[in-house]
C-alpha positions as CSV (number, residue, x, y, z in Angstrom):
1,X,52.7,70.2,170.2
2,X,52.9,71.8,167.3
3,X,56.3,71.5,166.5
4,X,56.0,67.7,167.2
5,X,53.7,67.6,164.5
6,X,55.9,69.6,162.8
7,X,59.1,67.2,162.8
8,X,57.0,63.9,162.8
9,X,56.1,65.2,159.4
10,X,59.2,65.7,158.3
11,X,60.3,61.7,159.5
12,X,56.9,60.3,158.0
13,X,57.3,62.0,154.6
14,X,60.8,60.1,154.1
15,X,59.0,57.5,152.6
16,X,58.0,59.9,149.9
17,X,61.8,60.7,149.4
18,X,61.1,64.0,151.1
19,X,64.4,64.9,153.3
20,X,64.1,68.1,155.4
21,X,66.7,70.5,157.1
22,X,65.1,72.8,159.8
23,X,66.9,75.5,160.9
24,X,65.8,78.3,164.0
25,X,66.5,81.8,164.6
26,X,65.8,83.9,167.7
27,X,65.7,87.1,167.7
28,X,64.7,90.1,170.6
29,X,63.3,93.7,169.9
30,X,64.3,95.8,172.5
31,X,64.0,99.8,172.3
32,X,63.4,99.2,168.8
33,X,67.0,97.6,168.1
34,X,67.3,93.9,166.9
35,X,69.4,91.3,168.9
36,X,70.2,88.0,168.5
37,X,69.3,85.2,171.1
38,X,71.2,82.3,170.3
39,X,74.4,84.1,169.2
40,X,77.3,84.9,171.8
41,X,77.6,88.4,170.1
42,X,75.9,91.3,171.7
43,X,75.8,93.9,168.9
44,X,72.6,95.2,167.0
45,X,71.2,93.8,163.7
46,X,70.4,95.5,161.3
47,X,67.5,94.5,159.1
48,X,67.0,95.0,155.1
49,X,64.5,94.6,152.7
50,X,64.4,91.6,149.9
51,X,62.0,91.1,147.8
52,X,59.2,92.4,149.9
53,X,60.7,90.5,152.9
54,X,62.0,92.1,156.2
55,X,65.7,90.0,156.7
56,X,68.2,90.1,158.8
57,X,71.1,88.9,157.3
58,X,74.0,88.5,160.6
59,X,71.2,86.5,162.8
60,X,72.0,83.1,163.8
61,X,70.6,80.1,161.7
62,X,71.3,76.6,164.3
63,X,70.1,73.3,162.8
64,X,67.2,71.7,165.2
65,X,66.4,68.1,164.5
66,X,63.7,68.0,167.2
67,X,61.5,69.5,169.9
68,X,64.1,69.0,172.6
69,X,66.8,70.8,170.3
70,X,64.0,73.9,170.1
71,X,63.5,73.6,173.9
72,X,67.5,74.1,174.3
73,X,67.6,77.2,172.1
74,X,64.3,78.7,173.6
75,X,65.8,78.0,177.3
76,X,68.9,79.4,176.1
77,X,67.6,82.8,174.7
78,X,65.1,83.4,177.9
79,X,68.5,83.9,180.0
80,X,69.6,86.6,177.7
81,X,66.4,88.3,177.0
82,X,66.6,92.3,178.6
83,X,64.5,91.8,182.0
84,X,63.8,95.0,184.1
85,X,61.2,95.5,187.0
86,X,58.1,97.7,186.2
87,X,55.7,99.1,188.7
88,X,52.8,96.8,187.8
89,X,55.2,94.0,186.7
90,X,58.4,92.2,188.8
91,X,59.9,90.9,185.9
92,X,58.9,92.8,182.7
93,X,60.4,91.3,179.5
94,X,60.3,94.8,177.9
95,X,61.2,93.3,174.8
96,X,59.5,91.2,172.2
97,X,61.0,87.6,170.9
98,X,60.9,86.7,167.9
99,X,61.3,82.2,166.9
100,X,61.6,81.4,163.1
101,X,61.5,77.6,162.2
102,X,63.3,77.8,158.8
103,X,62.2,74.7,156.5
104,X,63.8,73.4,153.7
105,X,62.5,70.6,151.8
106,X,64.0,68.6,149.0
107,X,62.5,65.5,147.5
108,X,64.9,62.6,145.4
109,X,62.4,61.4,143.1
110,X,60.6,64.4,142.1
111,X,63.2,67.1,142.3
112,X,60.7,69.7,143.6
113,X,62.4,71.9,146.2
114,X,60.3,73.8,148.7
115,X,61.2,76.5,151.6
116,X,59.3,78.3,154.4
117,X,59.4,79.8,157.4
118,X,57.2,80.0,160.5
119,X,57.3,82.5,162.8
């Protein structure tokens, strides 16, 4: 729901002469090593520190216009996340996901530029 909200936002404030581009990253922590979700490569991330901010500069960025484009990418990660059976749990993620909505905003009458990101 709240990425409906999220993108209807973005379509309403047009009017304004807002125009957004949203971008997603997903990202798995497994045995404290960094993988991306969306990415065909397999290899570790490695994370560094700017300007206060964890980053992880080689992690996929895909453009999402929409909820069903998010849905795609989160369908598409769950297949590679690392699975394993546990004692207490037949299919244990092990692992922690990690989704970032990147959003960049940019408005033609004003000129004011804006960026965030949710996690």
């Amino acid at each position: 729901r709240s990425m409906e909200q999220i993108f209807q936002m973005g379509c309403e404030m047009a009017e304004q002469g807002w125009k957004y581009k949203f971008t997603a990253t997903l990202l798995e922590i497994y045995n404290r090593q960094i993988f991306d979700l969306i990415s065909e490569n397999t290899a570790t991330l490695e994370t560094k520190l700017v300007n206060g901010e964890v980053e992880v500069p080689n992690a996929s960025h895909v453009p999402v216009q929409n909820t069903d484009a998010v849905q795609e990418l989160l369908a598409r990660a769950a297949k590679k996340r690392k699975v394993a059976e546990t004692a207490s749990n037949g299919r244990s993620s092990r692992s922690h996901s990690i989704f970032r909505l990147h959003i960049e905003g940019a408005n033609s009458i004003s000129g004011m530029q804006l960026g965030w990101v949710l996690l």
